[in-house]
CHARMM-style PDB file with segment names, atoms N, HN, CA, C and O in Angstrom:
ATOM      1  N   UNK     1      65.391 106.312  69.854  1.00  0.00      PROA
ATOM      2  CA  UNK     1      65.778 106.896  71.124  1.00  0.00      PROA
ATOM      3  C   UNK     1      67.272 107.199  71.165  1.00  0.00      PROA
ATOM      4  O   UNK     1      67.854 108.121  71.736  1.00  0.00      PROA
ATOM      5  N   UNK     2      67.847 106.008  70.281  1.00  0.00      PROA
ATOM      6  HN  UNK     2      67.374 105.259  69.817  1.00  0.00      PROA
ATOM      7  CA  UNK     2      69.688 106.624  70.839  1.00  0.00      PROA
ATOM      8  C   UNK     2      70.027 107.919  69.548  1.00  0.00      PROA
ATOM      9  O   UNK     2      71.048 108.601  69.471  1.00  0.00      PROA
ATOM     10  N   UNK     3      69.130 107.951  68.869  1.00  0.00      PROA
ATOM     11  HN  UNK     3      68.300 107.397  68.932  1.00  0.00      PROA
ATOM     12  CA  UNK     3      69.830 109.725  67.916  1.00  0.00      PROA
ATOM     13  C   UNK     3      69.521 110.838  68.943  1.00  0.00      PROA
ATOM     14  O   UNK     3      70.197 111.805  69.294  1.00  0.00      PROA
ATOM     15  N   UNK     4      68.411 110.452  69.282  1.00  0.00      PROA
ATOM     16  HN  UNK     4      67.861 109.667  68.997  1.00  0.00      PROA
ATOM     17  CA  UNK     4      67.914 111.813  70.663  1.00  0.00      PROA
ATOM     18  C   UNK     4      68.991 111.860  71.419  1.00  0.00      PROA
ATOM     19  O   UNK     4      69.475 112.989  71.497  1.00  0.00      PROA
ATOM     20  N   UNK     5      69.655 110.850  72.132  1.00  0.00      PROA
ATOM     21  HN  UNK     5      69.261 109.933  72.069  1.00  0.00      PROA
ATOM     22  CA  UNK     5      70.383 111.072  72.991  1.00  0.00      PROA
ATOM     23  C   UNK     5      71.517 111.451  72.509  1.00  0.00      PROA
ATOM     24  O   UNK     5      72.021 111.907  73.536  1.00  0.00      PROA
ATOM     25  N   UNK     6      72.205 111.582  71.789  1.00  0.00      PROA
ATOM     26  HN  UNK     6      71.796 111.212  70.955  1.00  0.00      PROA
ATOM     27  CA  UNK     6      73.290 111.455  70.749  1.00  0.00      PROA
ATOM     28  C   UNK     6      73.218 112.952  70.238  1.00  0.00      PROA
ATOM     29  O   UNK     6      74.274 113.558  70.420  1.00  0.00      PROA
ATOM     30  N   UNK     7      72.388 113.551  69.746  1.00  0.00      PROA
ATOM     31  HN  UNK     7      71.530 113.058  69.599  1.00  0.00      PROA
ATOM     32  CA  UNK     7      71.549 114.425  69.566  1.00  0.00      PROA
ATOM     33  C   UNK     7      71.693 115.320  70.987  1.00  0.00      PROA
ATOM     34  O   UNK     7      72.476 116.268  70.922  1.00  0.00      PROA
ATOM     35  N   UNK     8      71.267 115.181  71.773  1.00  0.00      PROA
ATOM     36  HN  UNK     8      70.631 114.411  71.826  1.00  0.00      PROA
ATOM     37  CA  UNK     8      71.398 116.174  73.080  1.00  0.00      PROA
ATOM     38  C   UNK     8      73.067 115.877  73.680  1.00  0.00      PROA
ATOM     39  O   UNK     8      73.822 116.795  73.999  1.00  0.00      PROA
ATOM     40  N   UNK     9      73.379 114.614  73.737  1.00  0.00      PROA
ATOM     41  HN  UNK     9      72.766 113.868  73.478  1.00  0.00      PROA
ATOM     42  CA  UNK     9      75.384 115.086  73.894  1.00  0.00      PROA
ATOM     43  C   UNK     9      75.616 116.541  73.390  1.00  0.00      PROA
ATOM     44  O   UNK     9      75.767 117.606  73.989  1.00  0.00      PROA
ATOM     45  N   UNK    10      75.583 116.118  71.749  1.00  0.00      PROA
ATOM     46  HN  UNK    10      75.460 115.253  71.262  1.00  0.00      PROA
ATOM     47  CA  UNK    10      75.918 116.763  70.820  1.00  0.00      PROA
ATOM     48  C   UNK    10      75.920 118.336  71.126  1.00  0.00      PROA
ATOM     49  O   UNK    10      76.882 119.096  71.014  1.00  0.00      PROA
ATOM     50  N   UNK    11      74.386 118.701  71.612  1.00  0.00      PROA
ATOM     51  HN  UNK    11      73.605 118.083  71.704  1.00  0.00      PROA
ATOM     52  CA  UNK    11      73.986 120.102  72.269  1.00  0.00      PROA
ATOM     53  C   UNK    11      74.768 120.474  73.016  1.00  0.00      PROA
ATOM     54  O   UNK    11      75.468 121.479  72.885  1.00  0.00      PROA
ATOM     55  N   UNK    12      74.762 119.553  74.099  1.00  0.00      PROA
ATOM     56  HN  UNK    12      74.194 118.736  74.205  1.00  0.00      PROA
ATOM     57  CA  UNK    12      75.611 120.062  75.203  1.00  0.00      PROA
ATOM     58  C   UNK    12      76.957 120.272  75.318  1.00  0.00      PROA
ATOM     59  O   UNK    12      77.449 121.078  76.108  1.00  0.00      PROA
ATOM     60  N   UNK    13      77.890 119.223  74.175  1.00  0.00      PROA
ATOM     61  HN  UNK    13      77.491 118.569  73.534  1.00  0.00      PROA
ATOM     62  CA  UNK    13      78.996 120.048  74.174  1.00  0.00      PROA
ATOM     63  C   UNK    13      79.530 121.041  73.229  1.00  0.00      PROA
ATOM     64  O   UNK    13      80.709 121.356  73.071  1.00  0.00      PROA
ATOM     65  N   UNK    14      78.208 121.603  72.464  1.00  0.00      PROA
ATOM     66  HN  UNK    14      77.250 121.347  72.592  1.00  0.00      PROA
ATOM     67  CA  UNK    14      78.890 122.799  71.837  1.00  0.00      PROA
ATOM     68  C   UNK    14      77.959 123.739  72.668  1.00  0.00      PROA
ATOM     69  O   UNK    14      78.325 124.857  72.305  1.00  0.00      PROA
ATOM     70  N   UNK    15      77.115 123.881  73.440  1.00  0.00      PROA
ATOM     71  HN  UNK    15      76.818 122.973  73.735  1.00  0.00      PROA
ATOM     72  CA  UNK    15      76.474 124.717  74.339  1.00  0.00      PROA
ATOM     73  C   UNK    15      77.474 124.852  74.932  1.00  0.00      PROA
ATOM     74  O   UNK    15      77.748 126.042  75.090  1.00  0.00      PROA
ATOM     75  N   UNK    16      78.385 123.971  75.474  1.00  0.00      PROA
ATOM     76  HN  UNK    16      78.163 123.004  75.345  1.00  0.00      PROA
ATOM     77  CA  UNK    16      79.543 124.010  76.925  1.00  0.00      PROA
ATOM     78  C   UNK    16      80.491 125.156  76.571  1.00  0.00      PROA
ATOM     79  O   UNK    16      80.735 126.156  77.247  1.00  0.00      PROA
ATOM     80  N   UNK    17      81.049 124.756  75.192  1.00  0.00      PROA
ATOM     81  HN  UNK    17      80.851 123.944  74.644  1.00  0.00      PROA
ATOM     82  CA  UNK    17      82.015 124.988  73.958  1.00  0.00      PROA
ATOM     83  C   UNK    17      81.841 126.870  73.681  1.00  0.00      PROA
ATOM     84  O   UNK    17      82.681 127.770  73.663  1.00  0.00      PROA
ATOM     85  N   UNK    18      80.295 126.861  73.490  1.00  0.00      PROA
ATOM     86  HN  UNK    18      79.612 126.130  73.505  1.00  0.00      PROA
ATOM     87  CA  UNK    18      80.415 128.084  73.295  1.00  0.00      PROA
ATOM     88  C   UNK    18      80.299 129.074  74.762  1.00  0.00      PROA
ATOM     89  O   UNK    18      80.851 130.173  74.713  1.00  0.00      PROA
ATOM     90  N   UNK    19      79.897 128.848  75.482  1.00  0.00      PROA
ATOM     91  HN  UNK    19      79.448 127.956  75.521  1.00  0.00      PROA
ATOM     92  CA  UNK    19      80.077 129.784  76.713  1.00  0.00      PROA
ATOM     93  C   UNK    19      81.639 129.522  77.084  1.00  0.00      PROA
ATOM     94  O   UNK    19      82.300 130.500  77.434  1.00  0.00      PROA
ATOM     95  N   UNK    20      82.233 128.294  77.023  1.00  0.00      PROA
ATOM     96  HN  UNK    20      81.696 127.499  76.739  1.00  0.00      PROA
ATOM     97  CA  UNK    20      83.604 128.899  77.788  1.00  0.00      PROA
ATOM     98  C   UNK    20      84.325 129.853  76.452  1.00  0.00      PROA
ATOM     99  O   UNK    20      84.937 130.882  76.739  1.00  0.00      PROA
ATOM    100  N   UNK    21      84.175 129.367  74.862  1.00  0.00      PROA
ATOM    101  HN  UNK    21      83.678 128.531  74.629  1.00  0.00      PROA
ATOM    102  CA  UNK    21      84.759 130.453  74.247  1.00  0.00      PROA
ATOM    103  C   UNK    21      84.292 131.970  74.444  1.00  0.00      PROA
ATOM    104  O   UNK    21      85.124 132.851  74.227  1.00  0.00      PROA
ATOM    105  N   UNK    22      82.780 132.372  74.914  1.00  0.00      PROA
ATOM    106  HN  UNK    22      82.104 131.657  75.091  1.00  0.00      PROA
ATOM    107  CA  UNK    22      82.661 133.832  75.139  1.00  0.00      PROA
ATOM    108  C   UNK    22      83.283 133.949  76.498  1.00  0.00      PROA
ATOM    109  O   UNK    22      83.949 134.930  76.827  1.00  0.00      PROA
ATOM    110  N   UNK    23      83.086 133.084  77.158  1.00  0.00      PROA
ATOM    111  HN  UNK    23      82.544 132.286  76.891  1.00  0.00      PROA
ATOM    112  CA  UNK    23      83.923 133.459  78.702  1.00  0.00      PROA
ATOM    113  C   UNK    23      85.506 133.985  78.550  1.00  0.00      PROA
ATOM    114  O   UNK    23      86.009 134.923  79.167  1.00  0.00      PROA
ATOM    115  N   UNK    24      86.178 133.092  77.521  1.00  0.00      PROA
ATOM    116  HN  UNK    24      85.769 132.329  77.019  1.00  0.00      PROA
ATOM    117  CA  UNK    24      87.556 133.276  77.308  1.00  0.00      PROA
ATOM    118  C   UNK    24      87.998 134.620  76.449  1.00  0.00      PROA
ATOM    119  O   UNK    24      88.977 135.367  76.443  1.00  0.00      PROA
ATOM    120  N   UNK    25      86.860 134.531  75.791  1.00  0.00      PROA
ATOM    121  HN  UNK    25      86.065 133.924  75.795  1.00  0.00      PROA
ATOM    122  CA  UNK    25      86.622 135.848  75.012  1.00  0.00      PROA
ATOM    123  C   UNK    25      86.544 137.105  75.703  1.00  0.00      PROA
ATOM    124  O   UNK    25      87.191 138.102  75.382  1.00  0.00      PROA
ATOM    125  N   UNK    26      85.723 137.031  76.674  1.00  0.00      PROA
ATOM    126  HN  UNK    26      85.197 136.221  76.935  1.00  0.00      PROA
ATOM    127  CA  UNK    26      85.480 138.227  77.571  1.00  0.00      PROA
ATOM    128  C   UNK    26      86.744 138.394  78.261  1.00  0.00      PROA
ATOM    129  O   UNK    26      86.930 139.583  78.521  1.00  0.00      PROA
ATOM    130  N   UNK    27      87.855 137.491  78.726  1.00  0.00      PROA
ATOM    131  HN  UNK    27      87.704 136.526  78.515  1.00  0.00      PROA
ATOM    132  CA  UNK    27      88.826 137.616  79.337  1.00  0.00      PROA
ATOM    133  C   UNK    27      90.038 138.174  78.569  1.00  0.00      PROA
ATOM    134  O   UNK    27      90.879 138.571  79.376  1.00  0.00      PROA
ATOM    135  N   UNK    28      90.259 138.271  77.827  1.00  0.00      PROA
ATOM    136  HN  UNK    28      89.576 137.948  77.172  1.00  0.00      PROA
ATOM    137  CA  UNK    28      90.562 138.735  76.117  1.00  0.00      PROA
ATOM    138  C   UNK    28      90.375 140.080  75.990  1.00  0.00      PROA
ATOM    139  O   UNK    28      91.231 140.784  75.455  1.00  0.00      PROA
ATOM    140  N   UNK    29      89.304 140.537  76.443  1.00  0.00      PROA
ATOM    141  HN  UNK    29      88.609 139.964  76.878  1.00  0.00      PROA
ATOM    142  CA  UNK    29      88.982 141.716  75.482  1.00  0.00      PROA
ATOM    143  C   UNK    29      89.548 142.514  77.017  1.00  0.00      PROA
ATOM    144  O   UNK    29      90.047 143.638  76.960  1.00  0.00      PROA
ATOM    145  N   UNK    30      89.402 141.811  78.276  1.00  0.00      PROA
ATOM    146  HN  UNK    30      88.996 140.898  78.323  1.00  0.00      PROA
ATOM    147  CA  UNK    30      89.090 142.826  79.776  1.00  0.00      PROA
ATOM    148  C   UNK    30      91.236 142.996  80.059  1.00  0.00      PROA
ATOM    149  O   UNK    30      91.665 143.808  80.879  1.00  0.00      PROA
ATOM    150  N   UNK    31      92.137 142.153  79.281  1.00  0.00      PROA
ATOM    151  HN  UNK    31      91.788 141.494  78.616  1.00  0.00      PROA
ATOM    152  CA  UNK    31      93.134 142.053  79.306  1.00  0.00      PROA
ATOM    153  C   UNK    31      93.637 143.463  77.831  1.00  0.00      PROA
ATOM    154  O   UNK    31      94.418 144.415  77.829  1.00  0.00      PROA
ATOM    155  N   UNK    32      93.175 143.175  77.325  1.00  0.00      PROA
ATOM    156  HN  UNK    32      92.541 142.401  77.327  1.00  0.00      PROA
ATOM    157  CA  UNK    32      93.271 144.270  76.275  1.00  0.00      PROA
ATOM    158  C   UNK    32      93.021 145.609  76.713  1.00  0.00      PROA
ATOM    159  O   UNK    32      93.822 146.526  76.535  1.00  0.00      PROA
ATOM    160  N   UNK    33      91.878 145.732  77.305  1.00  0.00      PROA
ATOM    161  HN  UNK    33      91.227 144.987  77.450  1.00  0.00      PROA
ATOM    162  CA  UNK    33      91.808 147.337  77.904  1.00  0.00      PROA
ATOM    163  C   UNK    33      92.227 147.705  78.988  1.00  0.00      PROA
ATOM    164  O   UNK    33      92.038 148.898  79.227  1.00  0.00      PROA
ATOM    165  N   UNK    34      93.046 146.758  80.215  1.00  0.00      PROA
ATOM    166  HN  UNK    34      93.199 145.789  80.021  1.00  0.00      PROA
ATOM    167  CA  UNK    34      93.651 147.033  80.645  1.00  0.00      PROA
ATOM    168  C   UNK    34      95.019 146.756  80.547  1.00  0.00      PROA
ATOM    169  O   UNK    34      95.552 146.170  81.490  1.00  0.00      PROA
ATOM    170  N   UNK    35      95.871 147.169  79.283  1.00  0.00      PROA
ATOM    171  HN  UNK    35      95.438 147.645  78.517  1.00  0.00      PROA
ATOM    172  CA  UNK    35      97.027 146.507  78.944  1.00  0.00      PROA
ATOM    173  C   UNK    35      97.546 145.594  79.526  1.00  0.00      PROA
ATOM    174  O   UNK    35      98.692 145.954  79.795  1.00  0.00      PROA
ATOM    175  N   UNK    36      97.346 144.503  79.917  1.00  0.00      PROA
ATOM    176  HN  UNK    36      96.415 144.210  79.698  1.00  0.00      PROA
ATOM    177  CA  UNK    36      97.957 143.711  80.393  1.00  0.00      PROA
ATOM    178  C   UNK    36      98.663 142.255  79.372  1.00  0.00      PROA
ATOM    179  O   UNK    36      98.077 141.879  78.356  1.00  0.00      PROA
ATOM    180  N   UNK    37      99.264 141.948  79.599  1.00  0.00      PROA
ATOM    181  HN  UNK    37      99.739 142.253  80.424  1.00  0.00      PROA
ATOM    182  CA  UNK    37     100.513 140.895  79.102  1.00  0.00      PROA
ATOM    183  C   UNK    37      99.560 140.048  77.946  1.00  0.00      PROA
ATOM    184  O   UNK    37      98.371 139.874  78.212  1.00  0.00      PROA
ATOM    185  N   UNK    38     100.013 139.631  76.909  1.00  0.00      PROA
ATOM    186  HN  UNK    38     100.979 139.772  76.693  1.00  0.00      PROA
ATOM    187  CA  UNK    38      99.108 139.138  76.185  1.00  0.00      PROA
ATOM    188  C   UNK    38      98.563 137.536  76.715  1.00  0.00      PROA
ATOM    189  O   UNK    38      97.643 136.880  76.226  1.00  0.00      PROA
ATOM    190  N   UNK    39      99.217 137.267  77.558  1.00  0.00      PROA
ATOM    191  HN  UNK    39      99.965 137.800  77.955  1.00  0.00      PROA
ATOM    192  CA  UNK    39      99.187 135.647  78.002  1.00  0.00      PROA
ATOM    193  C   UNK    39      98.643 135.758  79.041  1.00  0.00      PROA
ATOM    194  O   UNK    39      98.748 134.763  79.759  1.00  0.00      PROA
ATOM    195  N   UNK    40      97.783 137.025  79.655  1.00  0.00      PROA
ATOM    196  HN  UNK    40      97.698 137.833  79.072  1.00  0.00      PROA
ATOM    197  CA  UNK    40      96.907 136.816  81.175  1.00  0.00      PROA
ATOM    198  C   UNK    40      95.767 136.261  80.527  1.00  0.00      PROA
ATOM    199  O   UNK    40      95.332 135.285  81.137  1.00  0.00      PROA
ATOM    200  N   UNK    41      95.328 136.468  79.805  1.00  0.00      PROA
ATOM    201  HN  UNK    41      95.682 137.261  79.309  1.00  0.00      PROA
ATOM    202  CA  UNK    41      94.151 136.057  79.304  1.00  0.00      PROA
ATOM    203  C   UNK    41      93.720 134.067  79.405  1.00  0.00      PROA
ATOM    204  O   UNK    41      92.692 133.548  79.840  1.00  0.00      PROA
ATOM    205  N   UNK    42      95.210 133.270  78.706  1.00  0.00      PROA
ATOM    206  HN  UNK    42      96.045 133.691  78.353  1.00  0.00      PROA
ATOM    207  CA  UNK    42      95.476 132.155  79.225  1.00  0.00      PROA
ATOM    208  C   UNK    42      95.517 131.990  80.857  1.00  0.00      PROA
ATOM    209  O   UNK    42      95.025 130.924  81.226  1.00  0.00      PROA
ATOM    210  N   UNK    43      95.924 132.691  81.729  1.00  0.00      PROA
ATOM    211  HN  UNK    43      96.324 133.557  81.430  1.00  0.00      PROA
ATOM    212  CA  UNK    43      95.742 132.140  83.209  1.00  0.00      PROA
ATOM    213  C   UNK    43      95.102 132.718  84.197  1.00  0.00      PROA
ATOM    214  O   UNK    43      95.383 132.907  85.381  1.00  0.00      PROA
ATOM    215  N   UNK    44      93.904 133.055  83.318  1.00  0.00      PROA
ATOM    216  HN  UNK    44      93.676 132.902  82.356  1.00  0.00      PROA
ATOM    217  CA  UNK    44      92.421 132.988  83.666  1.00  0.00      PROA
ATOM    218  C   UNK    44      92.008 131.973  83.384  1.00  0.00      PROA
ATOM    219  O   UNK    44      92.401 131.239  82.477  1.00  0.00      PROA
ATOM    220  N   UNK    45      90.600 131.688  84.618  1.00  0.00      PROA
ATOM    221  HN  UNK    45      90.281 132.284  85.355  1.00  0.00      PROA
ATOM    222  CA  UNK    45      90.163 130.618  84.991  1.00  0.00      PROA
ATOM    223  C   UNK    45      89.624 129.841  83.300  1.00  0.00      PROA
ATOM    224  O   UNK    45      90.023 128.711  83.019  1.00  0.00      PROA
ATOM    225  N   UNK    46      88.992 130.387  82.626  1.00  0.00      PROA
ATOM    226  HN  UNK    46      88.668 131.306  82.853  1.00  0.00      PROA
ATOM    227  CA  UNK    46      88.778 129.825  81.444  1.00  0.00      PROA
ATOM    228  C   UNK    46      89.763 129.146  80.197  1.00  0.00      PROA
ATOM    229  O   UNK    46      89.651 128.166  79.460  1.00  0.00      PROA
ATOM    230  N   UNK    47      91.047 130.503  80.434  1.00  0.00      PROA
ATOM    231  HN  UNK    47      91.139 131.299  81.033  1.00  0.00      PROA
ATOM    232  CA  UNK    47      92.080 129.823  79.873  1.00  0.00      PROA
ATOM    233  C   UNK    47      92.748 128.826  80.031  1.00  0.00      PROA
ATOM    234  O   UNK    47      93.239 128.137  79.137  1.00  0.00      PROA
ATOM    235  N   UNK    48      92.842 128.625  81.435  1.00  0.00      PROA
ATOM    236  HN  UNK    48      92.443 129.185  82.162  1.00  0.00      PROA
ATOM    237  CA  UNK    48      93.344 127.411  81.978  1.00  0.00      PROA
ATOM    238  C   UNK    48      92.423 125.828  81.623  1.00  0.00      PROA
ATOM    239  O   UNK    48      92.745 124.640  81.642  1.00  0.00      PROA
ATOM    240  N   UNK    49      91.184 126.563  81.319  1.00  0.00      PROA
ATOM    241  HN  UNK    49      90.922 127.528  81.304  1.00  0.00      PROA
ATOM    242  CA  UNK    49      90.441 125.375  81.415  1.00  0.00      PROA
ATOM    243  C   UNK    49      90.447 125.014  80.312  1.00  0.00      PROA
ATOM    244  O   UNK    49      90.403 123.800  80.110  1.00  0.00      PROA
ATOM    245  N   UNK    50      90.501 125.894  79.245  1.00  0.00      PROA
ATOM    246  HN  UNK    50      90.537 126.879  79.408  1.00  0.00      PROA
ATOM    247  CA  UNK    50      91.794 125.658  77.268  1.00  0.00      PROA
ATOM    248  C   UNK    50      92.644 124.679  77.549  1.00  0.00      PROA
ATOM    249  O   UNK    50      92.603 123.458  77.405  1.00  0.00      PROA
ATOM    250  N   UNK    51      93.683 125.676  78.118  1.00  0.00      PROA
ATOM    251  HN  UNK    51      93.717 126.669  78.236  1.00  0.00      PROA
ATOM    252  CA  UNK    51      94.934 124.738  78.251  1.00  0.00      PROA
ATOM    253  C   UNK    51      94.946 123.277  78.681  1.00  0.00      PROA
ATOM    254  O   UNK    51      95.705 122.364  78.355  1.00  0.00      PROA
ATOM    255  N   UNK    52      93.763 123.310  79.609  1.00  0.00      PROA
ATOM    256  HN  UNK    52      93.147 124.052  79.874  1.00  0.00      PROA
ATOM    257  CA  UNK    52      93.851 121.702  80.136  1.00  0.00      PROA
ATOM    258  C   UNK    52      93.354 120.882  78.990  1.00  0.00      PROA
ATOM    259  O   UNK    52      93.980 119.863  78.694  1.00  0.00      PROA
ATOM    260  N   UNK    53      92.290 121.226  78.316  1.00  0.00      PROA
ATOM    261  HN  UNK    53      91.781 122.054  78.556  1.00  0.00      PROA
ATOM    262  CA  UNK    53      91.671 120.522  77.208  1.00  0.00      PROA
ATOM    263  C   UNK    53      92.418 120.309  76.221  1.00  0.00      PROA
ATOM    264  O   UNK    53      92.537 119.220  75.660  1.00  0.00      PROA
ATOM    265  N   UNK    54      92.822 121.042  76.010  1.00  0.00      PROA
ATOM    266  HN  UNK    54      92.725 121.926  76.466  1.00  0.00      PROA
ATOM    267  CA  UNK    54      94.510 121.345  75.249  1.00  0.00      PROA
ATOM    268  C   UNK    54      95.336 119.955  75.214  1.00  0.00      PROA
ATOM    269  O   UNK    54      95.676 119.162  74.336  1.00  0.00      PROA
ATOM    270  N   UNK    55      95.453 120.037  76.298  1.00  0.00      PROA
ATOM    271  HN  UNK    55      95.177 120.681  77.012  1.00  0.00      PROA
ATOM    272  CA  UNK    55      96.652 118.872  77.414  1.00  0.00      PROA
ATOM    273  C   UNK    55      96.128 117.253  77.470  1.00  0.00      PROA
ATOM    274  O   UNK    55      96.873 116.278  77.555  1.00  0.00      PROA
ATOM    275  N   UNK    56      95.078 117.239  77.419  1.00  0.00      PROA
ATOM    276  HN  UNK    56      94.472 118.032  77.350  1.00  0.00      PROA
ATOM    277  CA  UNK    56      94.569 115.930  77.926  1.00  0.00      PROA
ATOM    278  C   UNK    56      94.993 115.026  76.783  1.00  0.00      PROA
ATOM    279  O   UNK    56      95.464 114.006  77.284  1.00  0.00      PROA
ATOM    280  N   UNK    57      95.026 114.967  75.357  1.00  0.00      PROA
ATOM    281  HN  UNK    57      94.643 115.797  74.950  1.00  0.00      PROA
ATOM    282  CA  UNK    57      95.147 113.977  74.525  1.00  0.00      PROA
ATOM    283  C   UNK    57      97.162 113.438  74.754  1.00  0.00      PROA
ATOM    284  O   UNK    57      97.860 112.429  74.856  1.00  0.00      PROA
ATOM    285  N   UNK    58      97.290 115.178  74.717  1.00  0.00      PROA
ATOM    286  HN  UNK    58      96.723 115.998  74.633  1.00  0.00      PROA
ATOM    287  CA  UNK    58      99.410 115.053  74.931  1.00  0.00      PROA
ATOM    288  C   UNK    58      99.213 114.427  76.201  1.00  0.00      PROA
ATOM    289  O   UNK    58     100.231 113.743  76.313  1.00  0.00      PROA
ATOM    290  N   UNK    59      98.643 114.278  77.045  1.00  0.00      PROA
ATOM    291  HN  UNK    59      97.817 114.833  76.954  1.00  0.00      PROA
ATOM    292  CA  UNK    59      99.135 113.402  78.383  1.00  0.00      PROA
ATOM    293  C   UNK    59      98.712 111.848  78.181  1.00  0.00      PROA
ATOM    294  O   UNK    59      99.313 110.827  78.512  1.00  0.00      PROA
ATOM    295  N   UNK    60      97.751 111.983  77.671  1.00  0.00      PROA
ATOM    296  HN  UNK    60      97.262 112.813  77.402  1.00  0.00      PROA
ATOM    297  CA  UNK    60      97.335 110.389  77.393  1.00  0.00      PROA
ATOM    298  C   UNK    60      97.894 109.866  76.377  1.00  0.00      PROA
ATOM    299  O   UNK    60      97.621 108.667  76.329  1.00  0.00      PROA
ATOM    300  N   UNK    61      98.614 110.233  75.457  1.00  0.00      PROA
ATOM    301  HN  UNK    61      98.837 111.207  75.495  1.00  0.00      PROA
ATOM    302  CA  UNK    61      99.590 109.916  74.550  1.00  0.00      PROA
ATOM    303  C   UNK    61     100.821 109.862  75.045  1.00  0.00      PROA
ATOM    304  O   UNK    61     101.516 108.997  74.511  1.00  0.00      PROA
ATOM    305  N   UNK    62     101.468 110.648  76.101  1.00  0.00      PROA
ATOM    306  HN  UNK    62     100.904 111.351  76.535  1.00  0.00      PROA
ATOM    307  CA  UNK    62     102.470 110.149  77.455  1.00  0.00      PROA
ATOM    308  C   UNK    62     102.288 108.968  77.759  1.00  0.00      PROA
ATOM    309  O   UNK    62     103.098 108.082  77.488  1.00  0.00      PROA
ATOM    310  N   UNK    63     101.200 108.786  78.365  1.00  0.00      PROA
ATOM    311  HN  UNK    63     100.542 109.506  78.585  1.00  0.00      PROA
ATOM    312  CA  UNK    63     100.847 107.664  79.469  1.00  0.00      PROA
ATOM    313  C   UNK    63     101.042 106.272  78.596  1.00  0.00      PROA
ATOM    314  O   UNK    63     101.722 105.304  78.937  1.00  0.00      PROA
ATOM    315  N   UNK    64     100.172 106.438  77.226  1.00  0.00      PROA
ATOM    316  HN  UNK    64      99.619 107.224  76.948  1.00  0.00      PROA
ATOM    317  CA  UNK    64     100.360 105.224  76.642  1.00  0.00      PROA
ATOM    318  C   UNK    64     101.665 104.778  76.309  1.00  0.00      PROA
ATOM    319  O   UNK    64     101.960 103.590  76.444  1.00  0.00      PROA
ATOM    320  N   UNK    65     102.435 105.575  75.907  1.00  0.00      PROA
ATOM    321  HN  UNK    65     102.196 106.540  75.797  1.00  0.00      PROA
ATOM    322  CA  UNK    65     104.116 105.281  75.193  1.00  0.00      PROA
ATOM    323  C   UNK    65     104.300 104.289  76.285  1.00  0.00      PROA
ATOM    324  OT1 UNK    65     105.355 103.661  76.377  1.00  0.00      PROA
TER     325      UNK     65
END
């Protein structure tokens, strides 16, 4: 029973993984055809949600020092 479950984590965070990368992706490509700044793409809602994931180990490596 615990590989199943272990096993479906597993799913779910590259299921998660891959929709926010096409989400971020799509934000990417919609910044490209409308020339816009190469870094709007980051502060879109998906990018941001990068950046935070990004962030979380550098903050908890703050916190611990």
């Amino acid at each position: 029973m615990t590989f199943l479950t272990e096993a479906v984590k597993l799913i779910c965070v590259v299921l998660g993984a891959a929709i926010l990368g096409n989400w971020f992706l799509a934000e990417v490509k919609k910044s490209r055809r409308l020339n816009l700044p190469w870094y709007s793409a980051y502060l879109s809602p998906p990018g941001l949600l990068i950046l935070a994931a990004l962030l979380v180990p550098v903050i908890y490596w703050l916190a611990r020092r």
